[in-house]
C-alpha positions in Angstrom: 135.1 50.2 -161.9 131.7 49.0 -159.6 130.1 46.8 -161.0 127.4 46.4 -158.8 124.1 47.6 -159.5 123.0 51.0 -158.4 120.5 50.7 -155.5 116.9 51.2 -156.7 114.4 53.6 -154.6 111.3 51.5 -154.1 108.3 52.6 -156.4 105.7 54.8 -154.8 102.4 53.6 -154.1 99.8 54.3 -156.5 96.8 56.3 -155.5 93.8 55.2 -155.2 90.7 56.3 -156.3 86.5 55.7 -156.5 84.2 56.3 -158.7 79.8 56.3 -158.2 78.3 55.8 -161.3 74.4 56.6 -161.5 71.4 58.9 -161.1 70.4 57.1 -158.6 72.4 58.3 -156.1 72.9 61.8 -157.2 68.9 62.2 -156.9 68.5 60.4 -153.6 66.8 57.7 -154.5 69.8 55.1 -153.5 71.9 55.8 -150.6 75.6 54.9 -152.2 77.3 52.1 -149.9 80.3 51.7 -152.0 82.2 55.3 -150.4 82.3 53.0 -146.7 82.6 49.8 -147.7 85.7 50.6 -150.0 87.8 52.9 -147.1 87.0 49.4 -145.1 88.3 47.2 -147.7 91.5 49.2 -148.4 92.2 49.9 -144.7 92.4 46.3 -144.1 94.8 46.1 -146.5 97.0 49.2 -144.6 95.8 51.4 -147.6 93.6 54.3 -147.6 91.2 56.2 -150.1 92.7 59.1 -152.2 89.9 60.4 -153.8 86.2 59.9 -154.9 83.9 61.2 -157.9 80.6 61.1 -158.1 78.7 60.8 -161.6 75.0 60.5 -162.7 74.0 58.6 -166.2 75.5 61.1 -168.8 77.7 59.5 -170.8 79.6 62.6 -171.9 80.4 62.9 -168.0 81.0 59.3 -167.3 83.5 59.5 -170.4 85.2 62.4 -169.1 85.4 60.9 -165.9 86.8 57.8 -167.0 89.5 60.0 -169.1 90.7 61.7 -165.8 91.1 58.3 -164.0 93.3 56.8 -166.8 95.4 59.7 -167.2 96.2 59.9 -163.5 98.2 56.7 -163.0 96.0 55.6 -160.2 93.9 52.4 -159.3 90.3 53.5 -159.8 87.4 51.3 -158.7 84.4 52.2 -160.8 80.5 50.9 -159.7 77.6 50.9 -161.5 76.3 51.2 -165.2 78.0 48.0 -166.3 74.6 45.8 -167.4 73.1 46.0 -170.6 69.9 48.3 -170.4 69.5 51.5 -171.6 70.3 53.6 -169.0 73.7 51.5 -168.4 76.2 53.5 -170.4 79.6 52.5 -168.5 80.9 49.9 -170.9 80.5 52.4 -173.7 82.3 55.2 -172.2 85.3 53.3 -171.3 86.1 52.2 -174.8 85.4 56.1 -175.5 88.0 57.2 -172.8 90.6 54.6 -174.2 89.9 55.1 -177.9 89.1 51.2 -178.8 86.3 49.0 -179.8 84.1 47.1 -178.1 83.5 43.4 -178.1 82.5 40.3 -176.7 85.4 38.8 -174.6 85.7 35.3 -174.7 85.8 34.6 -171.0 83.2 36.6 -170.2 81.1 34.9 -173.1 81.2 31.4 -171.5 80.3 32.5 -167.9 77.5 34.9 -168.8 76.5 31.2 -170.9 76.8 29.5 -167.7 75.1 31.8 -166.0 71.9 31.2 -168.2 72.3 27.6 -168.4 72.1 27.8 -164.5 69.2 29.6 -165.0 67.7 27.4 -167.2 68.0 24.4 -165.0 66.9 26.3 -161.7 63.5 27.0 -163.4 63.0 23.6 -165.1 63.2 25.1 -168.8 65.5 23.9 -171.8 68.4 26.5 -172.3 67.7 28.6 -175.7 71.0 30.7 -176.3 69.3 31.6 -179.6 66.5 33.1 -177.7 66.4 37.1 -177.7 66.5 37.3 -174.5 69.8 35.5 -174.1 71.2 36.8 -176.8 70.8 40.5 -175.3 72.6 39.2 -171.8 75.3 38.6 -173.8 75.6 42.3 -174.2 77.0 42.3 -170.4 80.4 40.3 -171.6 81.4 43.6 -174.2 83.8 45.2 -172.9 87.0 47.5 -174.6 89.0 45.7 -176.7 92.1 44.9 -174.5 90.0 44.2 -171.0 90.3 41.8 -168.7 87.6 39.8 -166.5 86.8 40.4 -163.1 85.1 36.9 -161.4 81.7 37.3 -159.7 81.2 35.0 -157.3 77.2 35.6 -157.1 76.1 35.3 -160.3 79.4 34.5 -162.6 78.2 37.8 -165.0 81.8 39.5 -164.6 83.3 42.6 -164.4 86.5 43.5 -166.4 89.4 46.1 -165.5 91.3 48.2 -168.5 95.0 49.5 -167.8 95.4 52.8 -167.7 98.8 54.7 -167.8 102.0 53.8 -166.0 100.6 51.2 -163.0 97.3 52.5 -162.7 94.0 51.1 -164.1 90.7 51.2 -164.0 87.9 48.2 -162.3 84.5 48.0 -163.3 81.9 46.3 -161.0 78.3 46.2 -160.5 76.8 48.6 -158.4 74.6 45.8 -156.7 77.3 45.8 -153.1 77.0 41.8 -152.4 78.5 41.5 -156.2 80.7 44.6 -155.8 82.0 44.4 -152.9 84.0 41.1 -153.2 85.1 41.3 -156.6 86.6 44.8 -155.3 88.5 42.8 -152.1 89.6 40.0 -155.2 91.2 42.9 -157.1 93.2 44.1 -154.3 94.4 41.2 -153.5 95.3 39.4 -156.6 96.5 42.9 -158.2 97.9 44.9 -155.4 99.1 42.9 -152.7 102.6 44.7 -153.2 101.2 47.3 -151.8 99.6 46.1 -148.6 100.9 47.7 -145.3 99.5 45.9 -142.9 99.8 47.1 -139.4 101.9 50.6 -140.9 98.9 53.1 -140.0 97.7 54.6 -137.1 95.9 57.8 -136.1 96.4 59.2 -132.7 93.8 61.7 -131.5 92.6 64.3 -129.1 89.3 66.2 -128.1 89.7 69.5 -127.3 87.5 72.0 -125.8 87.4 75.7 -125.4 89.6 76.2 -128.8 89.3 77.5 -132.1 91.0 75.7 -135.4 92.7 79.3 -136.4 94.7 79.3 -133.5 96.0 76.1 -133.5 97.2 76.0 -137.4 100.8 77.1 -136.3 100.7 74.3 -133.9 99.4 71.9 -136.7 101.7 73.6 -139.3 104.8 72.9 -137.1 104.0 69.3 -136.3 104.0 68.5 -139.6 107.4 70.4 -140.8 108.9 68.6 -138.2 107.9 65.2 -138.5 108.2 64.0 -141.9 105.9 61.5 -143.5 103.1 62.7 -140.7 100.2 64.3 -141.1 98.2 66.4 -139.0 94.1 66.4 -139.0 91.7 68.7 -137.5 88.2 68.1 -137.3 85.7 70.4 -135.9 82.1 69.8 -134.6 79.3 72.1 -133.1 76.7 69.2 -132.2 78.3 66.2 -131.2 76.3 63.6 -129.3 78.6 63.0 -126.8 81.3 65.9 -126.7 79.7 68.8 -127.9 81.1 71.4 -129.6 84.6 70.7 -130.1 87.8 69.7 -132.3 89.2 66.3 -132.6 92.8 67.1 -132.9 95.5 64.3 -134.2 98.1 62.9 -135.9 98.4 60.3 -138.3 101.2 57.8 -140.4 103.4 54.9 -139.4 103.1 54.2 -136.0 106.9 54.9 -134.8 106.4 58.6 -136.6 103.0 59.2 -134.9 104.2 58.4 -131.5 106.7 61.3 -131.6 104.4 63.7 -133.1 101.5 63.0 -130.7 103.5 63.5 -127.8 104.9 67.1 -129.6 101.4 67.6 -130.4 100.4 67.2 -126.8 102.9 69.5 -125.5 102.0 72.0 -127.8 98.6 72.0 -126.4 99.7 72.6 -123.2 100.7 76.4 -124.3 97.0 76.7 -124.9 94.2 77.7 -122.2 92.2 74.5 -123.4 90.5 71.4 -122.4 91.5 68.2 -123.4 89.1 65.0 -123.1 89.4 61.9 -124.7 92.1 60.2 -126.4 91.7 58.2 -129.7 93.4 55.8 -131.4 92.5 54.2 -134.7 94.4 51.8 -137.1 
């Protein structure tokens, strides 16, 4: 009899997913900085963006949103409509999409106290945590029962992240980017390091001129049959500042797969009456 264990087959990566919370965005009044900034941040990391949703300040659709993320297994960054005015409904929905209470955590208690004692002494007045006031910023630490605390380097006020099914969950930040943006890096790196690839990613790119994307999808479809784990990309342009009209045509994956499929990809393009330009390479 073996007695050795049976070998394991390593866990797939989760995906990973965005959401935008707020009218602000959706009516043009904010440009929304997070889409960018978070495909930078993950493809430090050797990771990459698997979807983003977009959301105004309904709380029937933020909850319905938030629903979708937990059921999907994935690692969802959420922004905005986390503070503790009226129009800020993200807390709320959360506990709705999860089915639990709010309340005040603990941790977050003590730094939003901080916070105001900070405050207090910055402008030369005695701390009054029974004043109104600071009893409503306390309103910013309630989060579903169950959550726990993202740090905020800026101001201390934190965000918090609830598990959703399987290995995915869901992380609430602000929406203000110099607080968002590195309590996102700080999650990805305390909760997903695991999953880092480092230097496993690159994209490998043509232009081509004089071609239209019809014609080359056999091409594109038999790359990709015959190099596993590769994926092909076409993107067209009429008005480019510098080519023109034409498609970027490429390949993308782990770099000893790319190599193989580029050059395939190449020779493919051969069989067409096309001209190539530039070459690009991005990891």
């Amino acid at each position: 009899m073996n007695s050795s264990s049976p070998q394991q087959t390593p866990a797939k990566r989760p995906e990973f997913g965005l959401i935008i919370v707020g009218d602000e965005i959706l009516s043009g009044k904010r440009a929304d900085k997070h889409l960018p900034k978070f495909i930078e941040l993950l493809a430090e990391r050797g990771l990459s963006l698997d979807w983003a949703d977009y959301v105004g300040d309904s709380p029937e659709r933020i909850t319905q949103t938030l629903q979708r993320a937990f059921d999907s297994g994935a690692v969802v960054f959420s922004c905005g409509g986390i503070g503790a005015t009226p129009d800020d409904h993200t807390r709320q929905c959360a506990a709705r999409a999860l089915d639990v209470a709010l309340a005040l955590h603990p941790e977050a208690e003590a730094l939003i106290r901080q916070r105001m004692q900070d405050l207090a002494i910055e402008q030369g007045v005695p701390y009054e945590p029974e004043r109104e006031d600071n009893k409503h910023r306390l309103n910013m630490g309630v989060f579903p029962v169950g959550a726990k605390i993202i740090p905020n380097p800026y101001n201390k006020i934190p965000g918090f992240s609830c598990q959703g099914k399987g290995a995915g969950a869901v992380h609430f930040v602000p929406g203000f980017p110099v607080m968002a943006w590195p309590m996102m890096a700080w999650v990805l790196d305390t909760h997903y390091a695991q999953w880092f690839q480092r230097g496993a990613w690159v994209e490998k790119s043509v232009i081509v001129f004089g071609a239209m994307e019809s014609t080359l999808t056999p091409l594109m479809e038999d790359i990709e049959s015959r190099h596993g784990g590769v994926k092909v990309f076409s993107l067209p342009s009429v008005d480019h500042p510098q080519y023109g009209r034409h498609i970027e045509l490429g390949v993308k994956g782990h770099p000893d797969a790319v190599e193989s499929a580029y050059l395939d990809l190449k020779k493919g393009l051969a069989t067409f009456e096309a001209q190539l330009g530039a070459e690009l390479v991005r990891n």
